[in-house]
C-alpha positions as CSV (number, residue, x, y, z in Angstrom):
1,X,42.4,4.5,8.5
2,X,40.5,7.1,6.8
3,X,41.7,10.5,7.3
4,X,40.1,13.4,9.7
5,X,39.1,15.4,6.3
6,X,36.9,12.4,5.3
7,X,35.2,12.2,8.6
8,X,35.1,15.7,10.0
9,X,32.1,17.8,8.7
10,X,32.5,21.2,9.1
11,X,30.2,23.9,10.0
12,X,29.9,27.6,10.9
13,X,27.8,30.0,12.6
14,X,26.1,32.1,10.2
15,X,24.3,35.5,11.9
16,X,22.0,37.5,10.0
17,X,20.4,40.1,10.5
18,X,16.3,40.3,9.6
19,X,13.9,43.4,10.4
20,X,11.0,43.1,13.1
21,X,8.0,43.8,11.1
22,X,6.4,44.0,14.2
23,X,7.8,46.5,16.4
24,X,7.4,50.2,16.4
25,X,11.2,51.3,15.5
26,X,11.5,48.0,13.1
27,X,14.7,47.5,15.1
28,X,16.7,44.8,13.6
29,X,17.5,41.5,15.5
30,X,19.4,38.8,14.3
31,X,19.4,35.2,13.7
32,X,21.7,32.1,14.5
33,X,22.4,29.6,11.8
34,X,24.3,26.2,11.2
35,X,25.7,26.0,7.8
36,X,27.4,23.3,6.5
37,X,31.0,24.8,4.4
38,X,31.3,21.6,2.8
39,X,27.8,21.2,0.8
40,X,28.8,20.9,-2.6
41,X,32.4,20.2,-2.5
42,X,32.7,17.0,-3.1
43,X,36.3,16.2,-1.9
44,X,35.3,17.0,1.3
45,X,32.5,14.1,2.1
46,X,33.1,10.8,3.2
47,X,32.4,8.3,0.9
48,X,34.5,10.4,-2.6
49,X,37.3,11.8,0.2
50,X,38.3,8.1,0.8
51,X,40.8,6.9,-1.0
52,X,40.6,3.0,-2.5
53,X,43.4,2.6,0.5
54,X,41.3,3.9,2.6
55,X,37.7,1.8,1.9
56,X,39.3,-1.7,2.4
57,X,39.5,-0.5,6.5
58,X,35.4,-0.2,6.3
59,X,35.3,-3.8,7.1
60,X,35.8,-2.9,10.6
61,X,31.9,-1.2,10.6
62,X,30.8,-4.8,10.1
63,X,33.0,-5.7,12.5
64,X,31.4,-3.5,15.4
65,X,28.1,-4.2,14.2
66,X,29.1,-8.0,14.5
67,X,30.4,-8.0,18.0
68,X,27.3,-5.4,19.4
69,X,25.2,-8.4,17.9
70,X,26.7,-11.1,19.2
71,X,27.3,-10.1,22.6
72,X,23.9,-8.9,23.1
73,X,22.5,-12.4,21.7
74,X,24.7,-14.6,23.8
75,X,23.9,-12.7,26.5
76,X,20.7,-12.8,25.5
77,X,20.7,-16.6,25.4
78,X,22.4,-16.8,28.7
79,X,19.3,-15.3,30.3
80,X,16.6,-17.9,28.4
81,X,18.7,-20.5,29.9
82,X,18.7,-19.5,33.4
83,X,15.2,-18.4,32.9
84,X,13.9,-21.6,31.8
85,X,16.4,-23.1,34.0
86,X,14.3,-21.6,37.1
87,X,11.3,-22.0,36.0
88,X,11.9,-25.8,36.2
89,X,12.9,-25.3,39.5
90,X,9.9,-23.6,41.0
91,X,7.7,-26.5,39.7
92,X,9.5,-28.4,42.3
93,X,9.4,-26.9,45.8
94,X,12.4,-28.6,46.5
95,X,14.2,-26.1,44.7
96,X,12.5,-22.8,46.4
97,X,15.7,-21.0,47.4
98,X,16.7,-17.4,46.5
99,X,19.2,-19.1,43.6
100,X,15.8,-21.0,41.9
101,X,12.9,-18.4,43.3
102,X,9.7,-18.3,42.4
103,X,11.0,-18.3,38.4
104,X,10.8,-14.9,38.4
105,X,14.9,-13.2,36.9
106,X,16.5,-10.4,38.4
107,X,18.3,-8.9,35.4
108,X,21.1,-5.8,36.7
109,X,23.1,-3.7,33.8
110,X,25.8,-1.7,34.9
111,X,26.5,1.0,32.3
112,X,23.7,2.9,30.2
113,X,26.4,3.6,27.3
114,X,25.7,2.2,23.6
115,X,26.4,-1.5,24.3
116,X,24.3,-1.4,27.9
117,X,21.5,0.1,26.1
118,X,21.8,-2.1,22.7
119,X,21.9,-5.0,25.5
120,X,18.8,-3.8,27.0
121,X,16.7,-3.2,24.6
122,X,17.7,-7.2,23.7
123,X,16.0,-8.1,27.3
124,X,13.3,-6.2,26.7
125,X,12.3,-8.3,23.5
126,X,12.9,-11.2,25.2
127,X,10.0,-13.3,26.5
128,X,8.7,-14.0,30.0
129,X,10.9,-11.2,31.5
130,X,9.0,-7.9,32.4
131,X,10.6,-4.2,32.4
132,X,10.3,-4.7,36.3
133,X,12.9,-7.2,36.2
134,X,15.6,-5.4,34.6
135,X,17.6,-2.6,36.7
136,X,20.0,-0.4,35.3
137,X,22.5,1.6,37.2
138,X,24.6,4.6,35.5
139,X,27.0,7.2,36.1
140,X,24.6,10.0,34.2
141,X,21.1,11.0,35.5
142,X,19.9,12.1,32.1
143,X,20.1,9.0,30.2
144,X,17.5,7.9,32.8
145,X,15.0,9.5,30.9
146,X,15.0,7.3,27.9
147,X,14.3,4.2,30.3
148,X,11.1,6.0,31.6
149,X,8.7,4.7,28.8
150,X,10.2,0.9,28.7
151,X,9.2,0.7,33.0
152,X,12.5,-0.5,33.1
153,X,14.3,1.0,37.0
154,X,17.4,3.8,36.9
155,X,19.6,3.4,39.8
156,X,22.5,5.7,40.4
157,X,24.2,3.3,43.0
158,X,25.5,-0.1,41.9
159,X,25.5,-1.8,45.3
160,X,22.1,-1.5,45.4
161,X,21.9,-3.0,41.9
162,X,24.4,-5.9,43.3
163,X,22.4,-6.8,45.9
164,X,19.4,-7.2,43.8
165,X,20.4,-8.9,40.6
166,X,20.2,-12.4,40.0
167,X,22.2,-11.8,36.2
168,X,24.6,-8.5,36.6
169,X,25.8,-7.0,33.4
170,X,29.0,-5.2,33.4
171,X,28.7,-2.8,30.5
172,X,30.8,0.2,31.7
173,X,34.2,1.6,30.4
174,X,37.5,0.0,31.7
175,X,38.8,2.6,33.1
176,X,35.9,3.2,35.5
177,X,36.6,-0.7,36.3
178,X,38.4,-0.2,39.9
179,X,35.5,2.5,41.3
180,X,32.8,0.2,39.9
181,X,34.5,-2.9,41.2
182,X,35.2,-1.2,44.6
183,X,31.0,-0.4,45.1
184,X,30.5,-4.5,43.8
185,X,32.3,-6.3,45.9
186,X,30.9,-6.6,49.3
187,X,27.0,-6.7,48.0
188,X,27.5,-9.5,45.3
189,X,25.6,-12.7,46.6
190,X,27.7,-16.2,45.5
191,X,25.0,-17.1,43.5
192,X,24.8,-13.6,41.8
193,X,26.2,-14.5,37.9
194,X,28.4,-11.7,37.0
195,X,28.9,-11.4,32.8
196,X,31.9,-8.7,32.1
197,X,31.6,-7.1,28.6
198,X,35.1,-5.2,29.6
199,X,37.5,-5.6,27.3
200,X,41.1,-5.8,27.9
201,X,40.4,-7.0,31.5
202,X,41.0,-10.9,31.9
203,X,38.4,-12.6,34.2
204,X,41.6,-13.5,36.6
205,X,41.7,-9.7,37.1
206,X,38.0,-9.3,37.6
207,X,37.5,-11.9,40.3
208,X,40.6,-10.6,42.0
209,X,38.8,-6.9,41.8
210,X,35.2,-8.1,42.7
211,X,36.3,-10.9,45.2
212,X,33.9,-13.0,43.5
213,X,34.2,-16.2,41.1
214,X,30.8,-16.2,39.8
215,X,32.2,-14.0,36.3
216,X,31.8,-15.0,33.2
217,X,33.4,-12.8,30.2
218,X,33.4,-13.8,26.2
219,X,36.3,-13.7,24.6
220,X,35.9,-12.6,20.7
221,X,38.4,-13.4,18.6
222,X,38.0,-12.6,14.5
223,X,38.5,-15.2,11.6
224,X,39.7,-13.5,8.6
225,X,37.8,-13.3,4.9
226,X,34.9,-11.9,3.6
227,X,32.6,-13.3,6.4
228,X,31.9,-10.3,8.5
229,X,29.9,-9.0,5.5
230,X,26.9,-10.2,6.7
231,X,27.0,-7.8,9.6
232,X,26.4,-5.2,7.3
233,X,22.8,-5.6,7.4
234,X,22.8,-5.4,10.8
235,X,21.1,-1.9,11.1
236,X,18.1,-2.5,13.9
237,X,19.0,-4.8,16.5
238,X,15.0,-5.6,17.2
239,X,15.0,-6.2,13.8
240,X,18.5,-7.9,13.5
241,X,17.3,-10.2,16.7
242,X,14.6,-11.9,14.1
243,X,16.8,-12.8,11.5
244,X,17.9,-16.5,11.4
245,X,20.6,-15.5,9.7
246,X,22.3,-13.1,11.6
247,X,21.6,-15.4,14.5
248,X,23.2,-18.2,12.5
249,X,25.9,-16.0,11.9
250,X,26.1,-15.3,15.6
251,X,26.4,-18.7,17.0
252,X,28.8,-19.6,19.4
253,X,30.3,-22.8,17.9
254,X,30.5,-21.4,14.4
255,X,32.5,-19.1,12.5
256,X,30.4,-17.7,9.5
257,X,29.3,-14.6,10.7
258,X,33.6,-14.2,10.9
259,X,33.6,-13.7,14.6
260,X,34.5,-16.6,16.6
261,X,33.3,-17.2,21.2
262,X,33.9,-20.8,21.2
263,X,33.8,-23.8,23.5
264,X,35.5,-22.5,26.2
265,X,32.3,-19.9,26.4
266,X,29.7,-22.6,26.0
267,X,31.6,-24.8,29.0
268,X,31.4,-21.8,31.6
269,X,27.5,-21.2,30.9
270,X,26.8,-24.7,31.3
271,X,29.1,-25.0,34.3
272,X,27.4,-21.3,35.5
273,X,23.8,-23.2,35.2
274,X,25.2,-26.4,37.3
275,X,26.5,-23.5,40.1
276,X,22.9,-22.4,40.0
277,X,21.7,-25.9,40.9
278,X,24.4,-26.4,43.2
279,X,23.4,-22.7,44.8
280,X,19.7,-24.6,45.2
281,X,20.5,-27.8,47.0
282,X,19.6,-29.9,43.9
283,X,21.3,-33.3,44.4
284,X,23.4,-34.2,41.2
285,X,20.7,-36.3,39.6
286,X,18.4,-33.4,39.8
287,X,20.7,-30.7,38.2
288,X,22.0,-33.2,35.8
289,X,17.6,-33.6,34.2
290,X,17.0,-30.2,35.0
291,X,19.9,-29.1,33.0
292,X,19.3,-31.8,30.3
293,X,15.7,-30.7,30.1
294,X,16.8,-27.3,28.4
295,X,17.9,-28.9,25.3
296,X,14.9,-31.1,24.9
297,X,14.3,-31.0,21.3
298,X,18.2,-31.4,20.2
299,X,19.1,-33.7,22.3
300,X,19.6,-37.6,20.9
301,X,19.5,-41.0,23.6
302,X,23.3,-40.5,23.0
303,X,23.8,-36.9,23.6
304,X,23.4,-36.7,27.1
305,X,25.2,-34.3,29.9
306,X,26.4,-37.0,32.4
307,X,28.5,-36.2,36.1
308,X,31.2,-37.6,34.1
309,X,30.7,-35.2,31.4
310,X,31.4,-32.2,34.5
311,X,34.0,-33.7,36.5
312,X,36.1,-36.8,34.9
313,X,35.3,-40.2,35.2
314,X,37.1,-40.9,38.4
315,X,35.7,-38.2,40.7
316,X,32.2,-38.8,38.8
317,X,32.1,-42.4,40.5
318,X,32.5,-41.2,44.0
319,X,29.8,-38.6,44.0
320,X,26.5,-40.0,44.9
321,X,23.0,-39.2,42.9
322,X,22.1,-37.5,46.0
323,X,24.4,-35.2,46.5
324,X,24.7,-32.0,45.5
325,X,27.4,-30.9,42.6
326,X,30.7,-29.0,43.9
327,X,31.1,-25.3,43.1
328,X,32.8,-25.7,39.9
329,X,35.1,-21.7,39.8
330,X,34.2,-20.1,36.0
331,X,37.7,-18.7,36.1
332,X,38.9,-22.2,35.7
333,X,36.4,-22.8,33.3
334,X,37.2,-20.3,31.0
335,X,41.2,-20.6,31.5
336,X,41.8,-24.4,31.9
337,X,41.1,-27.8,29.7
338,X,38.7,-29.0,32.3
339,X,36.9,-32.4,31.3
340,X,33.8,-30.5,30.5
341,X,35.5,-29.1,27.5
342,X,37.6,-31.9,26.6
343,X,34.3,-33.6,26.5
344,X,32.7,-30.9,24.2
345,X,36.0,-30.7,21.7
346,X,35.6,-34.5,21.6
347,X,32.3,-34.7,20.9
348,X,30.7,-32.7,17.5
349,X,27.2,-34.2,17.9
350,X,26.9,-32.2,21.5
351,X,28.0,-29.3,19.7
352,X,25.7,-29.6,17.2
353,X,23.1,-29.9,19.5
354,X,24.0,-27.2,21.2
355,X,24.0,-24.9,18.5
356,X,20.9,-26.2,17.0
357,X,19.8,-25.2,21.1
358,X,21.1,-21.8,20.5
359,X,19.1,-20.8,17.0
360,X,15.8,-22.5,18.6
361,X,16.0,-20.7,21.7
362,X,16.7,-17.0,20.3
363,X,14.1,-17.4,17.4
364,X,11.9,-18.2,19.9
365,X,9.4,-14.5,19.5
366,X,8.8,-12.7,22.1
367,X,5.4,-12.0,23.6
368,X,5.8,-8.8,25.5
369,X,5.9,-5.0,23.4
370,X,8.8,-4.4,21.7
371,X,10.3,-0.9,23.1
372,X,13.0,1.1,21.3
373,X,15.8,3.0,22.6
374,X,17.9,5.8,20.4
């Protein structure tokens, strides 16, 4: 790790004294400077103060970059998917209830630090949902300043952002985990999706702490070599957000980009988009086309989602087309070899089809303004 004299820049306070040309007595005032001590000395910057030991650690820059990118893209695909997924569903009044609305998603973000506003300034470039739509709730009335221009709301109270939320974000820092939790848990509706970017905190802890089984957490892991170079590029997420490689690089199945999300992720979104037509009253026939219909394009007359494909081939046979899916629980999802991912590990041309779904979907430009945040 690169040492606190390569990192630290020093400065002083510098007063000196000047005359006021303009007063009677040319009474001297002084002035209040910043100077920087270590301009000109070489040893003391970053870049010549590291040592050779020291600059085969900067990998882990590309690193961060990697994971802020990724997380806001899958999240950000997440959101196209229930999106779309809704908007199916209010061209069928059978399917106007709170969970498939009038099309129309509630996105909440709890936490305004870096990754909640990298995260929302990926919703805001993403197409068909307006600034009114997305509600953000932090601990620190001044950062609600920088959401004034974007019309994007500032709550200070996170129940009211439970109640309201279709998609809630969790985006704040572990250790504020049990207050946060503790203003969640009796406003969350069932069919409110909760996605935890919380690390260290298992999603068996978070439903225990929220009372809810609606969660859904990635789980990064890294894959070593020279992969998570390509992160280095990664300076402007707007910018970052329109490059098929970095999205390449990001995809879920894949490991070029270095960082690897894998099935078990891709399983609990699908499951979490079946829960949304279970949430609606679709009958299983419906949710299973509905659901179909948002890979249209990658899909083969092979690759199909089936019941079977959800629940095993024996329970699949006694539930009847017009019948409504069970709740399938995401913790299970995530933790166990359902038959959802046994299917998926099984079968490579779904997976390719699903990642071919995944580049589509987040090239897919945007059509309201782009908005930047600092």
């Amino acid at each position: 790790m690169a040492t606190a004299r390569s990192h630290v820049l020093l400065q002083c306070e510098v007063f000196s004294f000047i005359r006021c040309h303009t007063c009677a007595d040319h009474r001297l005032f002084y002035r209040r400077t910043m100077v920087d001590v270590t301009a000109g000395l070489n040893s003391l910057t970053f870049d010549p103060g590291s040592t050779e030991e020291e600059k085969t650690v900067t990998h882990l820059r590309a690193r961060a970059a990697g994971l802020t990118f990724s997380g806001c893209a899958h999240a950000l695909y997440l959101c196209k998917l229930v999106h779309s997924l809704r908007g199916h569903g209010a061209q069928q009044a059978s399917a106007v209830t709170p969970a498939a609305g009038d099309g129309d998603l509630c996105v909440g973000i709890v936490g305004a630090g870096h990754l909640g506003k990298q995260l929302l300034l990926s919703l805001l470039e993403m197409k068909d949902i307006k600034p009114s739509h997305i509600k953000v709730s932090t601990r620190s009335p001044e950062s609600a300043v920088e959401f004034v221009p974007t019309g994007v709301e500032c709550f200070f109270d996170s129940r009211e952002l439970a109640a309201w939320a279709d998609v809630l974000f969790l985006c704040c820092l572990p250790s504020h985990l049990p207050r946060v939790c503790g203003h969640l848990r009796s406003h969350l509706s069932k069919h409110c999706l909760v996605y935890s970017f919380i690390s260290a905190v298992p999603v068996t802890r978070l439903a225990e702490l929220l009372g809810h089984d609606f969660i859904l957490k990635p789980q990064y892991d890294f894959v070593g070599g020279d992969a998570a170079d390509v992160w280095l590029s990664c300076s402007s997420l707007s910018t970052a957000l329109k490059d098929p490689s970095l999205i390449e690089a990001s995809c879920p199945l894949t490991t070029s980009g270095g960082i690897s999300l894998g099935v078990n992720w891709v399983c609990a979104v699908l499951c979490s988009l079946l829960n949304l037509c279970t949430s609606a009253g679709l009958r299983s026939s419906d949710a299973l086309s509905r659901i179909n219909r948002l890979f249209e394009g990658t899909w083969t007359d092979t690759v199909q989602l089936t019941t079977s494909s959800f629940m095993g081939s024996s329970y699949a046979s006694s539930l009847h087309e017009d019948e409504p899916f069970p709740w399938i629980s995401l913790t299970e999802a995530q933790t166990k070899k359902t038959p959802l991912l046994r299917f998926l590990l099984s079968n490579k041309q779904m997976q390719q089809c699903i990642s071919a779904s995944y580049k589509s979907l987040l090239l897919t430009p945007g059509t309201l303004e782009t908005h930047t945040l600092k």
